[in-house]
C-alpha positions in Angstrom: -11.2 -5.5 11.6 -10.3 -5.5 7.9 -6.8 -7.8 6.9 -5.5 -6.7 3.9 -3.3 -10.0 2.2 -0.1 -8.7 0.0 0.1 -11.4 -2.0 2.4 -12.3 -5.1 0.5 -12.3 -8.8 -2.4 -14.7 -8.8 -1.2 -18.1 -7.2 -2.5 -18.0 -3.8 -5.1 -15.4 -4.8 -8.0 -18.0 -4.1 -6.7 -19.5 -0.9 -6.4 -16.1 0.4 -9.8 -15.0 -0.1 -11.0 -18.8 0.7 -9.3 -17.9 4.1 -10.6 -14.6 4.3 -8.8 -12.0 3.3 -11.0 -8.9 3.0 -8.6 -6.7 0.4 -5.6 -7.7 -1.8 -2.5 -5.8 -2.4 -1.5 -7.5 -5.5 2.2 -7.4 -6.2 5.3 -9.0 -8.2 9.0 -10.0 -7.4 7.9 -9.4 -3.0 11.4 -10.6 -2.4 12.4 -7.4 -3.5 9.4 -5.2 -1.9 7.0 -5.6 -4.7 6.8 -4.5 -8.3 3.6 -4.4 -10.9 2.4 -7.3 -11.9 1.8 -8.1 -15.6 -1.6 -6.9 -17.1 -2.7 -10.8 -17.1 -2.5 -11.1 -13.7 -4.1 -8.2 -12.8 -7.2 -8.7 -15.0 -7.6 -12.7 -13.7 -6.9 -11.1 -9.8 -9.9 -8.5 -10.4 -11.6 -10.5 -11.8 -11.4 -13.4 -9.7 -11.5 -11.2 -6.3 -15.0 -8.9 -7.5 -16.3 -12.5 -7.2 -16.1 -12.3 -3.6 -17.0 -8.4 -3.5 -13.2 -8.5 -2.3 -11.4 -5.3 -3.5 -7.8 -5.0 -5.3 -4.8 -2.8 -4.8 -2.1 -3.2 -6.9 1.6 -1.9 -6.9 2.4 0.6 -9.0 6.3 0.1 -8.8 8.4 -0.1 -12.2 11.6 -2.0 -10.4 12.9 -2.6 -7.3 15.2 -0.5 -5.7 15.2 3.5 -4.2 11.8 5.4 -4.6 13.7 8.2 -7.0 11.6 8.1 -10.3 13.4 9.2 -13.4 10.6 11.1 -15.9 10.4 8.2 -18.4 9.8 5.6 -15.4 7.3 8.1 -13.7 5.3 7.7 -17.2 5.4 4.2 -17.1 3.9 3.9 -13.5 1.3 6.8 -15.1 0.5 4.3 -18.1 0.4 1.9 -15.7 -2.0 3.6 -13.6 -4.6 3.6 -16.5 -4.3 0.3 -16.9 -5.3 -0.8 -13.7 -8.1 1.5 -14.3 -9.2 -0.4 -17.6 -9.1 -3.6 -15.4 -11.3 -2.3 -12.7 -8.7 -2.2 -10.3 -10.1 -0.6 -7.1 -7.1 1.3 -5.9 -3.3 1.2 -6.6 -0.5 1.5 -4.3 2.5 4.0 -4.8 5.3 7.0 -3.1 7.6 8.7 -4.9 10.4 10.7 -3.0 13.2 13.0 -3.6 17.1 12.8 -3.6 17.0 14.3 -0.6 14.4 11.7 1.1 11.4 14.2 1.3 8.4 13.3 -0.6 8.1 14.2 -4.1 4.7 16.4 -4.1 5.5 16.8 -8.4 5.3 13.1 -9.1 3.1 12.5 -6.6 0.4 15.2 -8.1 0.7 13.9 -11.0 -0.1 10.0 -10.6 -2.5 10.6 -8.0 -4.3 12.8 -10.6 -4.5 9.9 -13.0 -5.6 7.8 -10.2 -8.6 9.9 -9.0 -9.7 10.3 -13.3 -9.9 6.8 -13.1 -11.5 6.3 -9.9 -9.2 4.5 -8.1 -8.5 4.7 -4.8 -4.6 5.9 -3.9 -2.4 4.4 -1.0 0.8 5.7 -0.1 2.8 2.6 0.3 6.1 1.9 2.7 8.1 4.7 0.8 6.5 6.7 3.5 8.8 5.3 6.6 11.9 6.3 4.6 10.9 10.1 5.5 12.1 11.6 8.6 9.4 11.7 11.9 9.1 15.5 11.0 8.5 15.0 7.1 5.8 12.2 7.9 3.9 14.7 9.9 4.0 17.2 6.8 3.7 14.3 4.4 0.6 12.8 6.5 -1.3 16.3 6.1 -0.2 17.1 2.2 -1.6 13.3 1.4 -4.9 13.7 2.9 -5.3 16.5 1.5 -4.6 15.3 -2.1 -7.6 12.6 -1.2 -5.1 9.8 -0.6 -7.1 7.3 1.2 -4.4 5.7 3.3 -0.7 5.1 4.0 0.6 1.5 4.6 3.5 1.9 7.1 5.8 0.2 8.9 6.0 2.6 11.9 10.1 2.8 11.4 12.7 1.0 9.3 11.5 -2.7 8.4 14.9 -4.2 10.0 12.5 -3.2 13.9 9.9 -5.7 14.7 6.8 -4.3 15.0 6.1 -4.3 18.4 8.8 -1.7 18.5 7.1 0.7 16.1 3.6 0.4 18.0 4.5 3.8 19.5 4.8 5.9 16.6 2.5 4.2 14.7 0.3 5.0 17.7 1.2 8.7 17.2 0.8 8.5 13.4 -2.6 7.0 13.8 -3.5 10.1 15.9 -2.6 12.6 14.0 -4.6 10.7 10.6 -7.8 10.7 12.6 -10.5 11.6 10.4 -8.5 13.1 7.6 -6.8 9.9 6.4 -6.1 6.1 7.2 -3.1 4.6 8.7 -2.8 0.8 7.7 -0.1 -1.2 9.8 2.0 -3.4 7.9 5.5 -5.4 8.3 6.2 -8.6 10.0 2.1 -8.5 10.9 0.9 -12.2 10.8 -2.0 -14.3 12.2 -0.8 -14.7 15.9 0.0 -10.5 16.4 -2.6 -9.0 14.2 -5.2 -8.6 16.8 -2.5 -7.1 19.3 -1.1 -4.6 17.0 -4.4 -3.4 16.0 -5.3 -3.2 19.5 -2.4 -1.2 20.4 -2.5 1.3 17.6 -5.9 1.9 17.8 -6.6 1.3 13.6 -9.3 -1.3 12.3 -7.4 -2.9 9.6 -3.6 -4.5 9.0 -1.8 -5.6 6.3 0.9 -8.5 5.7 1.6 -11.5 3.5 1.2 -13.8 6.2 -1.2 -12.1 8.1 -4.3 -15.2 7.2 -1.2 -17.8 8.2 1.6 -18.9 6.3 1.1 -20.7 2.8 
């Protein structure tokens, strides 16, 4: 079982890893779902983190808010991208989606394209459980075949415990089987990470409390 800590900009960086944590989603501003940290952070979090042969994901997220890019923000989140490359970021974590909350295969090509020339690995963050069940089915099968490597997901809206989402994200985790990975995330903590992952049948979770609280 692999626990992935979303944690905010360096801080608690090296009492997550002391505790455990196996991957980092590195993020800013979490109270309002996570934005790109500054490129100081993310070259001390690398840094820091390849230490321990523990990798790093960061956000790739301009602002808070909708997932509706505007062309000039879609080119910062690209320039973006390249830096984390430069910093030896191992992955970075994105989803970009329409007006009409489908998922926007344009914006999507095109950072996940910069991505892949600079080897990192791609994630499809929580955008994805804004899509209807229908669209994630469609979504699921476009993204794995665009080499993301996994989708971070809820399972449903974020305002439903998880242990009411187990079901779908039960469903979701068969249909990724072998193409692409489902990673479990959203009110996952130390006392129902072993249950969840039980349940949905996945090897890894994600969750800023998921090695305890702080």
């Amino acid at each position: 079982m692999l626990k992935e800590v979303c944690v905010e900009n360096f801080t608690n960086v090296p009492l997550m890893i002391e505790r455990g944590a196996e991957r980092i989603e590195l993020n800013n501003d979490l109270a309002n779902g996570g934005t790109t940290p500054s490129f100081g952070v993310i070259k001390k979090t690398v840094e820091y983190a390849h230490k321990y042969n523990v990798p790093v994901i960061v956000m790739i997220r301009p602002r808070s808010g909708n997932f509706i890019y505007t062309t000039d923000e879609l080119e910062i989140m690209n320039s973006d991208i390249q830096m984390c490359s430069l910093l030896k970021a191992d992955g970075i974590a994105f989803g970009c989606l329409t007006n009409n909350k489908q998922l926007d295969k344009i914006a999507m090509k095109k950072l996940i394209t910069t991505a892949h020339a600079g080897n990192l690995e791609v994630v499809m963050h929580m955008a994805f459980d804004e899509l209807t069940a229908s669209k994630q089915k469609e979504a699921l099968e476009w993204l794995s075949k665009n080499k993301v490597a996994r989708v971070l997901t809820h399972g449903g809206s974020l305002d439903r415990s998880i242990t009411d989402c187990l079901e779908n994200l039960k469903k979701l985790n068969k249909q990724a089987e072998g193409k692409i990975e489902i990673l479990p995330g959203g009110g996952i903590t130390d006392k129902n990470v072993n249950s969840v992952i039980e349940k949905v049948g996945v090897t890894q979770a994600h969750g800023t409390k998921i090695l305890g609280k702080i």
